[in-house]
C-alpha positions as CSV (number, residue, x, y, z in Angstrom):
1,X,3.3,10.3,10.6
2,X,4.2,7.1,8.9
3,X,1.3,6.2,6.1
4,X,1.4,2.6,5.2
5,X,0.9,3.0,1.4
6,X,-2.0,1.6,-0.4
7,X,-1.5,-1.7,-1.8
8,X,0.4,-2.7,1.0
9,X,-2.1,-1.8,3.5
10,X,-5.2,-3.7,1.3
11,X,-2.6,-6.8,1.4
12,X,-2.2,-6.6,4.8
13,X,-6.0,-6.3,5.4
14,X,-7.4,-8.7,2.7
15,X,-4.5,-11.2,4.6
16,X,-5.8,-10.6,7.7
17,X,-9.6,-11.1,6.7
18,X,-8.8,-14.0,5.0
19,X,-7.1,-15.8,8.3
20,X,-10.0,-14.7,10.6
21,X,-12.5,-16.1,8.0
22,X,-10.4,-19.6,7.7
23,X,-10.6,-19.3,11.9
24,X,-14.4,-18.7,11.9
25,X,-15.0,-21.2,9.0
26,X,-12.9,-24.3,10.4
27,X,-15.1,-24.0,14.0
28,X,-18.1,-24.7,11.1
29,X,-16.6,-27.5,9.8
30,X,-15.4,-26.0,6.4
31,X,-11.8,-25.8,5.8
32,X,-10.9,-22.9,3.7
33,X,-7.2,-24.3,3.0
34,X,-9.0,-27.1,1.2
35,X,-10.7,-24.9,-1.0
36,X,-8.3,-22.1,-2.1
37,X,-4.9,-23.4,-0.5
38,X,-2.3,-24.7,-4.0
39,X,-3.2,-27.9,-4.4
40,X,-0.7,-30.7,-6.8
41,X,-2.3,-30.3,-10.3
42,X,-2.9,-34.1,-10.4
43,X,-4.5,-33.8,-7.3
44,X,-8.6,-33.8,-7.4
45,X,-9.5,-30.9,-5.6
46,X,-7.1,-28.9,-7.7
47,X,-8.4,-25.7,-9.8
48,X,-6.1,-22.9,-11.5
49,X,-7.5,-20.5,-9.4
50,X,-5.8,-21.7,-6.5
51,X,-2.6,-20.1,-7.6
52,X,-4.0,-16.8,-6.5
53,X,-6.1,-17.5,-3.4
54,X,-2.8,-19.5,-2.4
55,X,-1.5,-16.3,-1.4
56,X,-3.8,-15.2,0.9
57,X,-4.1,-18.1,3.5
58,X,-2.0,-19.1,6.4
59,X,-1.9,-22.1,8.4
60,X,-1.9,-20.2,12.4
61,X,-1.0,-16.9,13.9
62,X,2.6,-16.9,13.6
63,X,2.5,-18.1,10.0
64,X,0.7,-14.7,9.0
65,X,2.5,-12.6,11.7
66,X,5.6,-13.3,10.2
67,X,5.0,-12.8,6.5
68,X,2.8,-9.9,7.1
69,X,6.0,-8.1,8.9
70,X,8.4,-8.7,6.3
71,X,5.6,-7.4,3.9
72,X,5.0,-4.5,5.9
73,X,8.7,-3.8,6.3
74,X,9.7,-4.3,3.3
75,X,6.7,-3.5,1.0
76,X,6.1,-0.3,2.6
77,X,9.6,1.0,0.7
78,X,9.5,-1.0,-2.7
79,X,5.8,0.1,-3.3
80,X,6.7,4.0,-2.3
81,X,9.9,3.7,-4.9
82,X,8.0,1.2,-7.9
83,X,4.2,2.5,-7.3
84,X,1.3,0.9,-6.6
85,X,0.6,-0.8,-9.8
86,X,4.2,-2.3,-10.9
87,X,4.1,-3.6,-7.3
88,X,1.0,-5.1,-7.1
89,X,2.2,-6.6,-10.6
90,X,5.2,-7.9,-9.2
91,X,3.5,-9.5,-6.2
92,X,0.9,-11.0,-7.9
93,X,3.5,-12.8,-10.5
94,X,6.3,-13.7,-7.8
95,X,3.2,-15.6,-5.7
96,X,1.8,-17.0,-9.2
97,X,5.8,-18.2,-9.8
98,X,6.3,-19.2,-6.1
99,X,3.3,-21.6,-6.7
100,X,4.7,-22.8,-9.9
101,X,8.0,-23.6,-8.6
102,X,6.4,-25.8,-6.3
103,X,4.5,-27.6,-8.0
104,X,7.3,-28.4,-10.4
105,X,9.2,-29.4,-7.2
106,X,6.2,-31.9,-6.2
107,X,5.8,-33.3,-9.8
108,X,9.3,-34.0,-9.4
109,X,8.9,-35.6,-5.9
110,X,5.8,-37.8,-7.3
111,X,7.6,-39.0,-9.4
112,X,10.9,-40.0,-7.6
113,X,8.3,-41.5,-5.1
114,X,6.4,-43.7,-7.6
115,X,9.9,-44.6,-9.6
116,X,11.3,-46.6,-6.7
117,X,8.1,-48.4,-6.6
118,X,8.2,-49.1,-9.7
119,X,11.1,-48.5,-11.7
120,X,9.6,-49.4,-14.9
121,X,7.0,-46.5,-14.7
122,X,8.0,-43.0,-17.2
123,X,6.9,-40.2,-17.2
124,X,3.6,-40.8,-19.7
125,X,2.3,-43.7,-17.5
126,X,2.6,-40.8,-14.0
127,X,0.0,-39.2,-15.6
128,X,-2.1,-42.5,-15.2
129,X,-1.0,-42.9,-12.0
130,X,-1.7,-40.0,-10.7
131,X,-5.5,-40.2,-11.9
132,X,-5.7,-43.2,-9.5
133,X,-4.2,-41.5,-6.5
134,X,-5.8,-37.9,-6.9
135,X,-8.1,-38.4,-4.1
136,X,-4.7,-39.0,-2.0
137,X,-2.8,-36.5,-3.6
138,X,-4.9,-33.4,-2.1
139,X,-2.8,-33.9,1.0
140,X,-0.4,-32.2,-0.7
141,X,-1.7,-28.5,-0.4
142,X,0.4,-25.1,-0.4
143,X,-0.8,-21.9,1.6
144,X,0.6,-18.8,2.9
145,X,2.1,-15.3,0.8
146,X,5.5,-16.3,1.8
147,X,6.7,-16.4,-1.7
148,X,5.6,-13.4,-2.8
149,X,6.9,-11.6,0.4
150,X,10.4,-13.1,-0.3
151,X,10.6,-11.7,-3.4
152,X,9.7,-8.8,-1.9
153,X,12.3,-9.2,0.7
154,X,14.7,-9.6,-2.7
155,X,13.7,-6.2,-4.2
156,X,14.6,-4.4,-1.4
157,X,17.7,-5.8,-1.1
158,X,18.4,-5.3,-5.0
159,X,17.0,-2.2,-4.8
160,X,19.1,-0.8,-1.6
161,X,21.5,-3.4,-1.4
162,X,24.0,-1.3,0.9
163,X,21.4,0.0,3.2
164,X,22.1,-1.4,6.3
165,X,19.4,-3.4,8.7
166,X,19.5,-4.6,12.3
167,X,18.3,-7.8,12.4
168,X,17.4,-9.8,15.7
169,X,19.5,-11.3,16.9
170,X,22.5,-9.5,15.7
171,X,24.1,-7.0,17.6
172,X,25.4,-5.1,14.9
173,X,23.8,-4.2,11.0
174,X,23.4,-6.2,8.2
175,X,24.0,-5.0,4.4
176,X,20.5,-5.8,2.4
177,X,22.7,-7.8,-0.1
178,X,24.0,-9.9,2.6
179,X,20.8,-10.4,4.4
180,X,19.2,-11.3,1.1
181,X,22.1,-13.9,0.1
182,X,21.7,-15.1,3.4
183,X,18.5,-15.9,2.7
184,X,18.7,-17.6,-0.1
185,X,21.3,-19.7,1.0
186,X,19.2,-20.8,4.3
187,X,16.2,-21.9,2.2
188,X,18.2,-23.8,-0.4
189,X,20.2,-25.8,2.1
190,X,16.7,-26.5,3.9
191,X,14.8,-27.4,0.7
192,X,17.7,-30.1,0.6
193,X,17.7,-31.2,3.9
194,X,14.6,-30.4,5.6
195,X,11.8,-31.6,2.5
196,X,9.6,-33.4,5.2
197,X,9.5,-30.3,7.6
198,X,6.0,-29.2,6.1
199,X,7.5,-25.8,4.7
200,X,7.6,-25.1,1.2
201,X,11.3,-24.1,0.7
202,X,11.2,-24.8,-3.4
203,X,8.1,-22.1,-3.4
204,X,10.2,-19.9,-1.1
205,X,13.1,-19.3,-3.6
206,X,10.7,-19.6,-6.5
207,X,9.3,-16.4,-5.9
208,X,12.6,-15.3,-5.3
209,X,14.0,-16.2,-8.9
210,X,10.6,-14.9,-10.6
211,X,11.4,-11.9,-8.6
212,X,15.3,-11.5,-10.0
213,X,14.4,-12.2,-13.2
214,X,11.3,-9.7,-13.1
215,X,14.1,-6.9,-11.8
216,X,16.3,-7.7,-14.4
217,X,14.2,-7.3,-17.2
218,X,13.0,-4.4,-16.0
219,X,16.3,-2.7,-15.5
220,X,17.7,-3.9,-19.3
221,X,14.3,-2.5,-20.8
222,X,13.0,0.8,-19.4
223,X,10.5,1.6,-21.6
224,X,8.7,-1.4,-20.0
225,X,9.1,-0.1,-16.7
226,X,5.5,1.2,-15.6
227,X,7.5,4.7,-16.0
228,X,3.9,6.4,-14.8
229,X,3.9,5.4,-11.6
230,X,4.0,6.7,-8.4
231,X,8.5,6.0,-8.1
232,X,8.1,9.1,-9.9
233,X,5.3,10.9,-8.3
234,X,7.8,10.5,-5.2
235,X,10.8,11.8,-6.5
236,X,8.8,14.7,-8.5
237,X,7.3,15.6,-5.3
238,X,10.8,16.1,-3.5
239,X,11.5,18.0,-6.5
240,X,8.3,20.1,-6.1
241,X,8.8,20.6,-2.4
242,X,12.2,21.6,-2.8
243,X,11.3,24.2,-5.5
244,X,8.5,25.3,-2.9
245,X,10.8,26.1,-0.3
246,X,13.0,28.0,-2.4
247,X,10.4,30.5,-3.1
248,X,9.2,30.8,0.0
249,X,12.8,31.8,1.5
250,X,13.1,34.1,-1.5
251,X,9.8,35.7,-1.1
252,X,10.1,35.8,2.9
253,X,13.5,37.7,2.6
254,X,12.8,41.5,1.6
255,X,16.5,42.2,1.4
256,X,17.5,39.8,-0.7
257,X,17.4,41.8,-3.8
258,X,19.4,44.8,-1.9
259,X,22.0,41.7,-0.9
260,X,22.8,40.7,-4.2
261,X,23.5,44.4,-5.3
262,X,20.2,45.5,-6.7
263,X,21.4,46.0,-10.3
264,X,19.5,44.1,-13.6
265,X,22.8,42.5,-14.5
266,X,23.5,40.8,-11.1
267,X,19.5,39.9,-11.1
268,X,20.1,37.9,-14.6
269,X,23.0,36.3,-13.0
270,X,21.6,35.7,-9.9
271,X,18.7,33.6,-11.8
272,X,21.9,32.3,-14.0
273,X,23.5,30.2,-11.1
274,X,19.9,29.5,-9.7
275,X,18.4,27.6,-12.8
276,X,21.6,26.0,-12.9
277,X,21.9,24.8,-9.3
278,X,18.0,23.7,-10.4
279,X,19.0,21.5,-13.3
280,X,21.6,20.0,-11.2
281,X,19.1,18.6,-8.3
282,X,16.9,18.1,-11.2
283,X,19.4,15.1,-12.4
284,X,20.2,13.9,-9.1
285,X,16.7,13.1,-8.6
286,X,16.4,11.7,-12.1
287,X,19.0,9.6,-11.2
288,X,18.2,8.6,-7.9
289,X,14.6,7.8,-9.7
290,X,16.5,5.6,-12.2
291,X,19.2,3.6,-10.4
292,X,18.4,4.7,-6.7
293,X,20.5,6.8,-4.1
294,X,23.8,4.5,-3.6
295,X,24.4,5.2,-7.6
296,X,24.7,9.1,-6.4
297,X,28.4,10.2,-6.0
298,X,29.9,11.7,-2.4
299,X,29.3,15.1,-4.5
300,X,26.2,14.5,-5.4
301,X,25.0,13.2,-2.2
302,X,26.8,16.6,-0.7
303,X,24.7,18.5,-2.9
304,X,21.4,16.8,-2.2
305,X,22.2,17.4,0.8
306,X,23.1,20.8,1.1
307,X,20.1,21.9,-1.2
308,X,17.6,20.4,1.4
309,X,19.0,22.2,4.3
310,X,18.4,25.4,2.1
């Protein structure tokens, strides 16, 4: 049975809460999304907080629906592979970065906006500016854990980036790489075109670059790559299972010893080529662990493969 592993799943549910409590609360006149939805820093209702409980709100059904999908399609395997706590980390710091982005991206809309008003205004006299509008400037509010879950999206396909995905409404698979580029490509052509549409595109691709540049730190430094967590539990436990099963067919077979010959010296080579074959599943799942399964060689794959039918 599938098990939705455990950060994902309090995500999902914490998400969830959070949009039936913004449902509840708006019929009683209090809008959550004004109180912990991004707001521009000059705005006044603005509080650091905000770029956490950002995260967790969405404007209507199919705002949640969709990011909670992707999360749940994608999280599921990133968190299984990383572990709970470097994907929680990861999360958490793409939706901080996803807010960041954006509010870069406003600053420099603000001031675009003020500058053709008045072209003699710089940067130091904005500030003033936007003291005097910060009442106005609360209409500009960001919700919704679709940066996060893009970056998310991105890990998978940097992660697995041959694995293939059928994705409506293609009739035929997708490489993860492709998908991803494809992506990225969509959202920067519709933060250039499309600024008015009320989706935030520049937080979109944010937490897509914090997300690349996360991965790539972490692949240059290992050491600093939460090496305790439960990636490794997984591939230890194939490793255990496997080893399981081997004594279990040994011990379930009384005629194995008579099959190969019975003798000490054919038991000591017996155990030879069987610590041997060991150490070489041993690597492959260190390896797989490391750089994932496309960095395995067709012999290597064969072998995997061969050793789990046994």
């Amino acid at each position: 049975m599938f098990r939705i592993p455990t950060i994902t799943k309090n995500l999902l549910i914490i998400n969830f809460i959070a949009f039936l409590a913004t449902v509840v609360l708006q019929m009683r006149g209090i809008d959550l999304a004004e109180i912990g939805g991004l707001h521009f820093f000059m705005a006044e209702n603005f509080h650091f907080y905000q770029l956490v409980t950002y995260l967790f709100l969405h404007a209507n059904f199919m705002h949640i629906l969709s990011n909670m999908f992707g999360l749940w399609m994608f999280g599921c395997v990133i968190e299984n592979v990383w572990g709970p706590k470097k994907f929680l980390f990861y999360y958490i710091c793409c939706g901080i970065g996803a807010g960041l982005c954006q509010e870069l991206a406003q600053f420099v809309s603000f001031y675009f906006t003020i500058h053709d008003q008045d072209p003699s205004i710089g940067v130091a006299e904005l500030f003033v500016v936007g003291q005097q509008l910060s009442h106005q400037l609360n209409a500009w509010t960001t919700i919704g854990a679709s940066g996060a879950v893009y970056a998310v999206i991105l890990a998978f396909g940097m992660s697995f980036p041959n694995e293939r995905l059928f994705i409506i409404p293609f009739p035929f698979p997708i490489k993860a790489k492709w998908f991803v580029l494809g992506y990225v490509a969509i959202e920067f052509y519709s933060s250039i075109t499309s600024a008015g549409d009320g989706v935030a595109h520049t937080a979109h691709l944010g937490g897509m670059l914090f997300g690349f540049l996360m991965i790539r730190y972490w692949n240059r430094h290992p050491d600093a790559n939460f090496n305790r967590s439960r990636g490794r539990e997984f591939f230890e436990g194939l490793k255990r299972n496997f080893e399981q099963r081997q004594q279990q067919k040994d011990t379930s077979n009384p005629h194995m010893h008579a099959e190969r010959g019975g003798s000490k010296q054919d038991d000591m080579e017996y155990n030879a080529r069987k610590r041997q074959n060991q150490e070489e599943i041993d690597a492959i799942l260190d390896k797989i662990r490391k750089s994932g399964y496309d960095s395995l060689t067709k012999e290597e794959k064969q072998k995997l493969f061969e050793a789990s039918k046994q």
